[in-house]
MARLO-339732 format. One line per field, with one value per residue: residue number from 0; x, y, z of N, C-alpha, C in turn. Coordinates in steps of 0.02 Angstrom, whole numbers, plus 50000, padded with zeros to 5 digits. Layout:
N
num NUM,...
n_east X,...
n_north Y,...
n_up Z,...
ca_east X,...
ca_north Y,...
ca_up Z,...
c_east X,...
c_north Y,...
c_up Z,...
//
This chain:
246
num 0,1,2,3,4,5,6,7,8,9,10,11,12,13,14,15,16,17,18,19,20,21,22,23,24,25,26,27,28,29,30,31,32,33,34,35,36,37,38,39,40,41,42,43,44,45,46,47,48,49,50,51,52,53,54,55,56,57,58,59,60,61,62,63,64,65,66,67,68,69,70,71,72,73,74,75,76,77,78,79,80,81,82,83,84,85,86,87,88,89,90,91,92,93,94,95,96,97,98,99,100,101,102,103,104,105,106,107,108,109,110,111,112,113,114,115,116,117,118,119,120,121,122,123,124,125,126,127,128,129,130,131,132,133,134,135,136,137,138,139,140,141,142,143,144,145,146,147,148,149,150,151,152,153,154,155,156,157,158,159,160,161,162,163,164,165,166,167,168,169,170,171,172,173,174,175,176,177,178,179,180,181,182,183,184,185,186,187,188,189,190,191,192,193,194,195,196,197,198,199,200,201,202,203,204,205,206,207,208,209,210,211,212,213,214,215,216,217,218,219,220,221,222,223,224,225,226,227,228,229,230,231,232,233,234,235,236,237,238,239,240,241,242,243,244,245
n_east 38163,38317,38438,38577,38711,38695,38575,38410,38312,38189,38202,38182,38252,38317,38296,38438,38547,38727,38772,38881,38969,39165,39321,39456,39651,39806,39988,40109,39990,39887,39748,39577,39432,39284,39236,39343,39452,39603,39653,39723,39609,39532,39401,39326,39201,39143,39104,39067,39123,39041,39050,38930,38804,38674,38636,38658,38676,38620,38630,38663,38593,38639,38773,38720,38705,38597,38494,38319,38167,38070,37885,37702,37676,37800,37845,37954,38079,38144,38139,38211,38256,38313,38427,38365,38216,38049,38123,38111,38132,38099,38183,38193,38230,38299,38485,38642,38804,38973,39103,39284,39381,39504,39476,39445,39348,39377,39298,39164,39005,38867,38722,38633,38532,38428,38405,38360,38363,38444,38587,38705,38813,38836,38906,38885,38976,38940,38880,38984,39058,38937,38921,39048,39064,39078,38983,38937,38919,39069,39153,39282,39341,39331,39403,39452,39587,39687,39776,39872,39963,39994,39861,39783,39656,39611,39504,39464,39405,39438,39439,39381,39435,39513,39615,39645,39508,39489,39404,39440,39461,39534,39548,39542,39570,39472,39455,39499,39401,39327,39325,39277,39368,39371,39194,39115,39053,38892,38901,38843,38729,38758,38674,38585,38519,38581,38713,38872,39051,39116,39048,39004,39072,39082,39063,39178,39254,39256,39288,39405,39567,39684,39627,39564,39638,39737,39630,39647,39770,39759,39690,39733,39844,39763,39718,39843,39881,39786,39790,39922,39894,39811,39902,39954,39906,39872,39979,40001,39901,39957,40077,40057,39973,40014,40157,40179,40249,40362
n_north 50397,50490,50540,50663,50775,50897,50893,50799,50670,50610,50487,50384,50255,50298,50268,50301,50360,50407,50552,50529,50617,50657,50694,50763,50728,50766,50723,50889,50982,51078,51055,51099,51090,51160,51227,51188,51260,51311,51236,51296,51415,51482,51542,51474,51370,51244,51071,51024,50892,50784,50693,50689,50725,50641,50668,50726,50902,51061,51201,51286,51305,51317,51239,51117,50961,50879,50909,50893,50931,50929,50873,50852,50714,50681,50676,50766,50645,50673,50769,50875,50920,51058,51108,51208,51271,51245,51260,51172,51099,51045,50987,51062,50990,50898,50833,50812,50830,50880,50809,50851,50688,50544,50466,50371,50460,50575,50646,50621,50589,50646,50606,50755,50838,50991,51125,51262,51361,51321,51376,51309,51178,51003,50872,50677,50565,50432,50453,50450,50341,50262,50358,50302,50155,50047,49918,49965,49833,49794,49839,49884,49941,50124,50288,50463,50558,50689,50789,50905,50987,51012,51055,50999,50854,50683,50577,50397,50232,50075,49961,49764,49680,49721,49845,49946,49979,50082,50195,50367,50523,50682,50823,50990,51075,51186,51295,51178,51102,50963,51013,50936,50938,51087,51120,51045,51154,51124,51099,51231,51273,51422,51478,51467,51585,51563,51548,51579,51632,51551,51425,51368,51311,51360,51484,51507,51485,51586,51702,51692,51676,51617,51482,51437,51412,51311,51214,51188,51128,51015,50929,50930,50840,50735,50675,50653,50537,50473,50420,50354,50239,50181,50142,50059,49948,49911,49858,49748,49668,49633,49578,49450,49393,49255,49227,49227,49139,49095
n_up 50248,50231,50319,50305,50332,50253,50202,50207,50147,50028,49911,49759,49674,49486,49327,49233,49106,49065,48952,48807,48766,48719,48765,48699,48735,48683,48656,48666,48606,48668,48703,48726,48799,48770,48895,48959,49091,49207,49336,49435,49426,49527,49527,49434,49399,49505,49577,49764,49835,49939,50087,50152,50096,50022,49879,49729,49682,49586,49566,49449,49294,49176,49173,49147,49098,48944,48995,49065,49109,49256,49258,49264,49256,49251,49380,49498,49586,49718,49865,49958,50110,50186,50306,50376,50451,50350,50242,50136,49973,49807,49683,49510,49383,49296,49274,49183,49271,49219,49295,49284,49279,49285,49174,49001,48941,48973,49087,49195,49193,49304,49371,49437,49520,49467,49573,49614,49729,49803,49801,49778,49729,49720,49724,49795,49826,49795,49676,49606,49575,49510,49397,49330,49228,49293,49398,49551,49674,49633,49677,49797,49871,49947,49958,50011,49968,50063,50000,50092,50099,49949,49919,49874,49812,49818,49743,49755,49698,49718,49612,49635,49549,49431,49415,49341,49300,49399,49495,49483,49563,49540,49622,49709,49877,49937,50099,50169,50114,50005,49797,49651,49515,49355,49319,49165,49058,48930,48771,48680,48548,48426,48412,48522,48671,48776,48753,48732,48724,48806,48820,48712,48571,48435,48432,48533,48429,48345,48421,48471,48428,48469,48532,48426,48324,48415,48384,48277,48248,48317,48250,48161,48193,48224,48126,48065,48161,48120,47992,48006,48111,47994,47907,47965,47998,47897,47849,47930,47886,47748,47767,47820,47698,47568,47501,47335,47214,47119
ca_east 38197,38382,38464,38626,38758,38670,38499,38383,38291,38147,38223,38177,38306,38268,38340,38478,38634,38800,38807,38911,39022,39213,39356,39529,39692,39853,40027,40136,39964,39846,39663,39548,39355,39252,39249,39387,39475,39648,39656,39725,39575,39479,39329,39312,39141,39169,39053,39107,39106,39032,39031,38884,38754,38625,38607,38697,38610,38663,38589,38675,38555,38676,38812,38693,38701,38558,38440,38254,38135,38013,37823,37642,37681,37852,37881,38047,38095,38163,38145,38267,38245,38365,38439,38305,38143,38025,38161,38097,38151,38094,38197,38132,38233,38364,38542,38704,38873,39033,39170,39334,39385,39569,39451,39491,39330,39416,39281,39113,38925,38845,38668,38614,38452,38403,38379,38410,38358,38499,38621,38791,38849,38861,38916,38883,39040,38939,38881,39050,39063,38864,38935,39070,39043,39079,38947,38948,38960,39116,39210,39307,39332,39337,39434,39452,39656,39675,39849,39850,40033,39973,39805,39730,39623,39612,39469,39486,39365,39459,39393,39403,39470,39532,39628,39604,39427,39444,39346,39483,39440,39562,39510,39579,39539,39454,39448,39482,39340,39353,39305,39309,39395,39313,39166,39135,39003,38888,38943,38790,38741,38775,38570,38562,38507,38621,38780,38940,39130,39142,39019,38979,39151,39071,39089,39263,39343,39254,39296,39462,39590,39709,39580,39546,39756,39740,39593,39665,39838,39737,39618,39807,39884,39722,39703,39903,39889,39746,39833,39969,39854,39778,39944,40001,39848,39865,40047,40012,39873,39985,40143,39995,39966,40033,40209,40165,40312,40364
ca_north 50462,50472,50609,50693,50826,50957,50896,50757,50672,50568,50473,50331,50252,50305,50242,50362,50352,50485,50585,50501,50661,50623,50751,50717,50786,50748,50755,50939,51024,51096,51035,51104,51082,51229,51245,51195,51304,51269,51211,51364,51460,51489,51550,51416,51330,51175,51055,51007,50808,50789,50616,50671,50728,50590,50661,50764,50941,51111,51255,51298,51255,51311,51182,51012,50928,50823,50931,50907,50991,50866,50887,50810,50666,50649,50736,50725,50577,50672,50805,50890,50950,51086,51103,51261,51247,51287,51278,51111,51092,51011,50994,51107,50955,50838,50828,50785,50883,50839,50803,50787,50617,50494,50387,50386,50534,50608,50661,50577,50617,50634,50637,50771,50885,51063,51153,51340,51396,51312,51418,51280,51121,50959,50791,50644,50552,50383,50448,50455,50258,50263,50387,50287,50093,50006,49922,49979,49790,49746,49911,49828,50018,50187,50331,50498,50564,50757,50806,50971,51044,51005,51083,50951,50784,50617,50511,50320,50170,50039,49885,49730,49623,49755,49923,49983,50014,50081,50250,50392,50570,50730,50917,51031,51103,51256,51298,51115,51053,50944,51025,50922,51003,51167,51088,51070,51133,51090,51145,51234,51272,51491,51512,51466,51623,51557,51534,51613,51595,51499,51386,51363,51293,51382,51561,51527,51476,51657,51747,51661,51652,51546,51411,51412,51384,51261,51165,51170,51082,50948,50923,50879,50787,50680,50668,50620,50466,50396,50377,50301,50192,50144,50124,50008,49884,49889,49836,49707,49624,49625,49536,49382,49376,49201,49248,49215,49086,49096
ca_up 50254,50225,50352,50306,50340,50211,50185,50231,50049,49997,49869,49742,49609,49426,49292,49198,49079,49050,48906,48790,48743,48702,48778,48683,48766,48641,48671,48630,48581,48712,48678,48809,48784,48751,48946,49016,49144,49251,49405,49467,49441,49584,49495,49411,49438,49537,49641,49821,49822,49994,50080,50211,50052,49996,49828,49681,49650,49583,49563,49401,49255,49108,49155,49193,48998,48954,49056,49068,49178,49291,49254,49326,49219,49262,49434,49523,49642,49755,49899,49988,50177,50229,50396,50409,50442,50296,50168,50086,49898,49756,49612,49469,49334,49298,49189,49213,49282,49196,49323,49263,49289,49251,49126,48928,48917,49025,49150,49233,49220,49361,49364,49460,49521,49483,49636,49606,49777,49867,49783,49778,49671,49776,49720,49834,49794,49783,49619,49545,49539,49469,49352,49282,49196,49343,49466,49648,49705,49615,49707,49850,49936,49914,50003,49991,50016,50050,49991,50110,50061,49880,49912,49822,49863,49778,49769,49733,49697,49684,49587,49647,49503,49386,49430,49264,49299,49445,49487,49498,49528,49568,49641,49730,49933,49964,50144,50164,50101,49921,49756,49589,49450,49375,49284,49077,49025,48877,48709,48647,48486,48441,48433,48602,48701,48841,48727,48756,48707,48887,48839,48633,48530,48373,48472,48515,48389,48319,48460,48518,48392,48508,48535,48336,48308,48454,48367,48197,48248,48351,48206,48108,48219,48242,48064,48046,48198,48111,47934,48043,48134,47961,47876,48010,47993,47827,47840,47968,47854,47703,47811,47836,47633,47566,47436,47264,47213,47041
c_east 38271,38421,38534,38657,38708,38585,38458,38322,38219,38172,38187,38228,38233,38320,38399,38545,38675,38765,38851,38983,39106,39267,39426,39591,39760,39910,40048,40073,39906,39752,39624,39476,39337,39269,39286,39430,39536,39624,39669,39682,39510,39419,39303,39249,39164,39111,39089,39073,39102,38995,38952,38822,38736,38609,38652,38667,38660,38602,38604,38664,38598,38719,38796,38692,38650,38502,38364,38227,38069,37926,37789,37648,37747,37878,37951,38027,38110,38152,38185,38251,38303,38364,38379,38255,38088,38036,38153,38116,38140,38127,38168,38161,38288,38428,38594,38779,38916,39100,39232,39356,39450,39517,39476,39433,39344,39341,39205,39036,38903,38775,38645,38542,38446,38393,38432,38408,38417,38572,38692,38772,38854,38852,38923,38923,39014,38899,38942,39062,38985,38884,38961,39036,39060,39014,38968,38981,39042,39180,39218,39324,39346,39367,39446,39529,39649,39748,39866,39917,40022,39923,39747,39691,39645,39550,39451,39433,39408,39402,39421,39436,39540,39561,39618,39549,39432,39440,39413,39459,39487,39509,39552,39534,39537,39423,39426,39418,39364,39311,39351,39336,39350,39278,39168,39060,38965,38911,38879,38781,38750,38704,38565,38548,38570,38697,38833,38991,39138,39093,38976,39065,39139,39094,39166,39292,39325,39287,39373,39509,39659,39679,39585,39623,39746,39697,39605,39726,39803,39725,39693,39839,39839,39718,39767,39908,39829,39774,39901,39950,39829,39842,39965,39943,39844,39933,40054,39971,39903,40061,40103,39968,40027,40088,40181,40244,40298,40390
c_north 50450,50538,50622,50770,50898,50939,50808,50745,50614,50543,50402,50310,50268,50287,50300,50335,50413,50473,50527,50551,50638,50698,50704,50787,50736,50781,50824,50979,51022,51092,51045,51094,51141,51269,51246,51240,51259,51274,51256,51418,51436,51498,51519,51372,51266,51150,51014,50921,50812,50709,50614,50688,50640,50575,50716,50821,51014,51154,51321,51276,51243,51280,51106,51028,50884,50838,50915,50918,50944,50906,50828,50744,50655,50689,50720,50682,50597,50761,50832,50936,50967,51077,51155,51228,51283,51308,51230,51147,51054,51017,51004,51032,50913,50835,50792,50830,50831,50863,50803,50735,50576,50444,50415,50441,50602,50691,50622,50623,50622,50664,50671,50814,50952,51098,51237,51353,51381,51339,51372,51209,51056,50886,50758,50602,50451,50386,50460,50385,50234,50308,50341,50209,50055,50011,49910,49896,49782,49804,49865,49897,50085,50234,50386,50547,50637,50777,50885,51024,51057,51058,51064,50894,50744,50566,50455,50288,50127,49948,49822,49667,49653,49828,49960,50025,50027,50167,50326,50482,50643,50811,50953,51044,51165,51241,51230,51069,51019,50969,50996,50972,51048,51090,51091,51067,51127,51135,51183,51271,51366,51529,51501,51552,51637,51547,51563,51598,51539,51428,51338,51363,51326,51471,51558,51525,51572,51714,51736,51629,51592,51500,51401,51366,51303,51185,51132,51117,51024,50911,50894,50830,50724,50639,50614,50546,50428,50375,50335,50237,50153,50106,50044,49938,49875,49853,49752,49623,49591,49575,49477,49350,49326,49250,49196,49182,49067,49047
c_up 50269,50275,50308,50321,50332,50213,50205,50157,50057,49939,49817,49683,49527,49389,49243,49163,49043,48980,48865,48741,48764,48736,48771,48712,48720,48677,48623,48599,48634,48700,48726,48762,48773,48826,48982,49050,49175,49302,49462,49459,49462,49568,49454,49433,49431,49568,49679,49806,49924,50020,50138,50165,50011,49907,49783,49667,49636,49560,49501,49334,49194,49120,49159,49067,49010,48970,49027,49121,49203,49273,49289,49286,49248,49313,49463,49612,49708,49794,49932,50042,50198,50297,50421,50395,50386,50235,50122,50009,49866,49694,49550,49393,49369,49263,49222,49212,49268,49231,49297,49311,49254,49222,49024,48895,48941,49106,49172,49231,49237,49366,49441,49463,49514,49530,49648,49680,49839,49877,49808,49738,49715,49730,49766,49793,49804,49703,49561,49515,49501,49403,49278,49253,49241,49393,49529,49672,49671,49644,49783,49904,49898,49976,49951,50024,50011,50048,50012,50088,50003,49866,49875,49861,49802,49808,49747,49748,49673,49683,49611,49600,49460,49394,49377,49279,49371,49434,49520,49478,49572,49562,49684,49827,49949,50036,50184,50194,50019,49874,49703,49567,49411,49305,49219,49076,48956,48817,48676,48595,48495,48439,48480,48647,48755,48800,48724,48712,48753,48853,48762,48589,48464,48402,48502,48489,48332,48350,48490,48482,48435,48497,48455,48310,48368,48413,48295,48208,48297,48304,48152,48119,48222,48182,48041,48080,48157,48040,47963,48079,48063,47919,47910,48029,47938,47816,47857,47901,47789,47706,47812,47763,47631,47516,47388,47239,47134,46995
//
């Protein structure tokens, strides 16, 4: 039995891996995801990164990606004992919340648990370095800075060989406490029941002629760096051809 802050867990490791979804941000043209949201808005669904929680869980099923739902064949690992008495919880599934995150997908998977009844979002901020491609041993420390004039935090894994890789994740402080950035969630298809403009990239670009203009000049510029990228390997290989000597 693991105590903490929020809840007290039965836990066992299971095996799990991120999403492998891609989020591109270009210079001079504004590329947001289906979900993304600024920073400045408050209503923004966020989960608090909390260093005294054991375990990652939310109680918001339409933003976990990945999701499946635990059965008698595959029940869940883990329990969760509120501070009340009587309020035990079992996680009804499983998925993963997408943090943003300073890496090149630009945010972190974090496998967390279903648990509607607890009604809030909580990352345990030792699944942010489980999130990304770095293992735990090779992290030499981690801290969490709270930039309070800012109103922001910062929280750092740094690696011990390689700063590159190390585990870098900004949010903001509500009633200083830390909340990642507002979450992304999944893109789902426009048959979905649950699908929205907020939350389906086929419904905004119907519903949201901005975004459409936004996605079309990405969708050029992306198009234009890679004939530049291809030109310029084609140049290089052709500079390495022997001269023909007449």
């Amino acid at each position: 039995m693991i105590a903490s802050s929020i809840n007290a867990i039965d836990i066992h490791h299971i095996s799990w891996s991120p999403s492998a979804d891609v989020q591109i941000e270009v210079d001079d043209v504004s590329v947001n995801s289906v979900s993304a949201q600024h920073e400045d808005d408050m209503d923004a669904l966020r989960a608090q990164v909390d260093t005294g929680a054991h375990v990652s869980c939310a109680d918001q099923l339409h933003m976990l990606h990945n999701y499946r739902d635990f059965t008698r064949s595959l029940p869940s690992p883990v329990k969760l004992l509120p501070a009340t008495v009587r309020s035990d919880a079992i996680p009804k599934g499983m998925g993963y919340l997408h943090a943003p995150a300073k890496n090149s997908q630009g945010f972190l998977a974090v496998q967390t648990f279903y648990t509607p009844c607890l009604q809030t979002a909580v990352i345990n901020e030792r699944d942010l370095v489980k999130a990304s491609d770095v293992r735990v041993k090779h992290i030499e420390s981690d801290s969490i800075m709270k930039h309070k004039d800012a109103g922001t935090f910062t929280y750092h894994a740094k690696h011990r060989m390689n700063s590159s890789k190390d585990v870098i994740v900004h949010g903001i402080l509500i009633d200083d406490k830390c909340y990642a950035g507002a979450l992304v969630p999944p893109d789902l298809s426009p048959s979905d029941p649950k699908a929205t403009p907020a939350t389906s990239s086929v419904l905004a670009l119907e519903s949201d002629p901005e975004f459409a203009e936004q996605c079309r000049k990405a969708t050029i510029l992306a198009i234009h760096e890679c004939q530049e990228a291809v030109e310029a390997q084609l140049h290089d290989e052709m500079a390495q051809l022997p001269y023909a000597v007449p």
